[in-house]
C-alpha positions in Angstrom: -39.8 77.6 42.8 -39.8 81.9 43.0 -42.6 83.0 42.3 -40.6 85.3 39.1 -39.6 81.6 37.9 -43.1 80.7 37.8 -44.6 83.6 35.5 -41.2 83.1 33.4 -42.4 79.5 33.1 -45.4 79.7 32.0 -44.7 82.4 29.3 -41.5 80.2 28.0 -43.3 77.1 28.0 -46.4 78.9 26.1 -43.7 79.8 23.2 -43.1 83.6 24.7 -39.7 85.1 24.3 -38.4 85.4 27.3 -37.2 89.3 27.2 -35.6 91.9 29.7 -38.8 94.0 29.5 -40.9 90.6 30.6 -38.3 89.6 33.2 -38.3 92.7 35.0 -42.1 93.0 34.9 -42.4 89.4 36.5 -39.5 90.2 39.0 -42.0 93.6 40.2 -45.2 91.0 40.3 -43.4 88.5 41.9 -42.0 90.9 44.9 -44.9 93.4 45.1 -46.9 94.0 48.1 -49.5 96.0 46.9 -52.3 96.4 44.3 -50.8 98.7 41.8 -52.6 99.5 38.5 -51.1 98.7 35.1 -50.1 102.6 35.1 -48.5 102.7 38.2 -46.5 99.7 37.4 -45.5 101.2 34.3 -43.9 104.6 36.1 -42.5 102.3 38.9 -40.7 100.5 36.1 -39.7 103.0 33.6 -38.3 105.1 35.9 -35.0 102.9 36.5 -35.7 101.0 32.8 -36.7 103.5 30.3 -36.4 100.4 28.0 -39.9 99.5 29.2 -43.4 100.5 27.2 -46.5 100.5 29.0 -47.8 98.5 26.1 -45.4 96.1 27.4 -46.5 95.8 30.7 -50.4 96.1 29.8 -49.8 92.9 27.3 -47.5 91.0 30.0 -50.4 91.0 32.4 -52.8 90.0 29.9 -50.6 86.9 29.0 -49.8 86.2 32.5 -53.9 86.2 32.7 -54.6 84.2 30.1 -52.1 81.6 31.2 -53.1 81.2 34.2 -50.0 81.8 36.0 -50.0 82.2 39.7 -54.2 82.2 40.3 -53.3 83.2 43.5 -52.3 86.9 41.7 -55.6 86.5 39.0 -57.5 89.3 40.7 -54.9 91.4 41.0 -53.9 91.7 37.7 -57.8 92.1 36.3 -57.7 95.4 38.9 -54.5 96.4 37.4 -55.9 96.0 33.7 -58.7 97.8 34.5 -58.4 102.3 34.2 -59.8 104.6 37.9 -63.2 104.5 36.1 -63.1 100.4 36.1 -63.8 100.0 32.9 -61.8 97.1 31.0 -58.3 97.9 29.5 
C-alpha cells in the first residue's frame, strides 16, 4: 500500500471526509523528501492549489498525528507543527 493510501486510510476509516485539499496534502507527505514546516508546505501547496488554507494543512497534520498514521513520519510532522521559535502550533 502507497504510502498516500495509508494517511487516506486512516483518516477515512476515523470518519474524515476524504477531500481534494486532504488528498493533495497526503499526496505532498507521502512523496516528500525533506523536513518542511507546516508553512512551507502550505506555499508549496497553494501555489498550484489556491483551493488550499493553511488551516487546512496545519489541522491535516494534526489528524494525521493523532491517528497515528505512518509513525515512521511522527517526528516529522511535530517539527512541522512547531513555528522557527519551536514553540508548539
Amino acid at each position: 500500500m502507497a504510502k498516500t493510501d495509508i494517511f487516506l486510510s486512516a483518516l477515512k476509516l476515523s470518519g474524515r471526509r476524504i477531500t481534494e485539499q486532504r488528498r493533495i496534502i497526503c499526496d505532498y507527505l507521502a512523496n516528500c523528501r525533506t523536513h518542511p514546516t507546516a508553512s512551507r508546505i502550505y506555499a508549496e501547496l497553494a501555489a498550484a492549489h489556491p483551493e488550499i488554507s493553511q488551516a487546512t494543512v496545519y489541522n491535516t497534520l494534526n489528524t494525521l498525528q493523532e491517528l497515528g498514521a505512518g509513525r515512521n513520519q511522527l517526528w516529522r510532522w511535530t517539527y512541522a507543527l512547531r513555528d522557527q521559535s519551536g514553540a508548539a502550533r
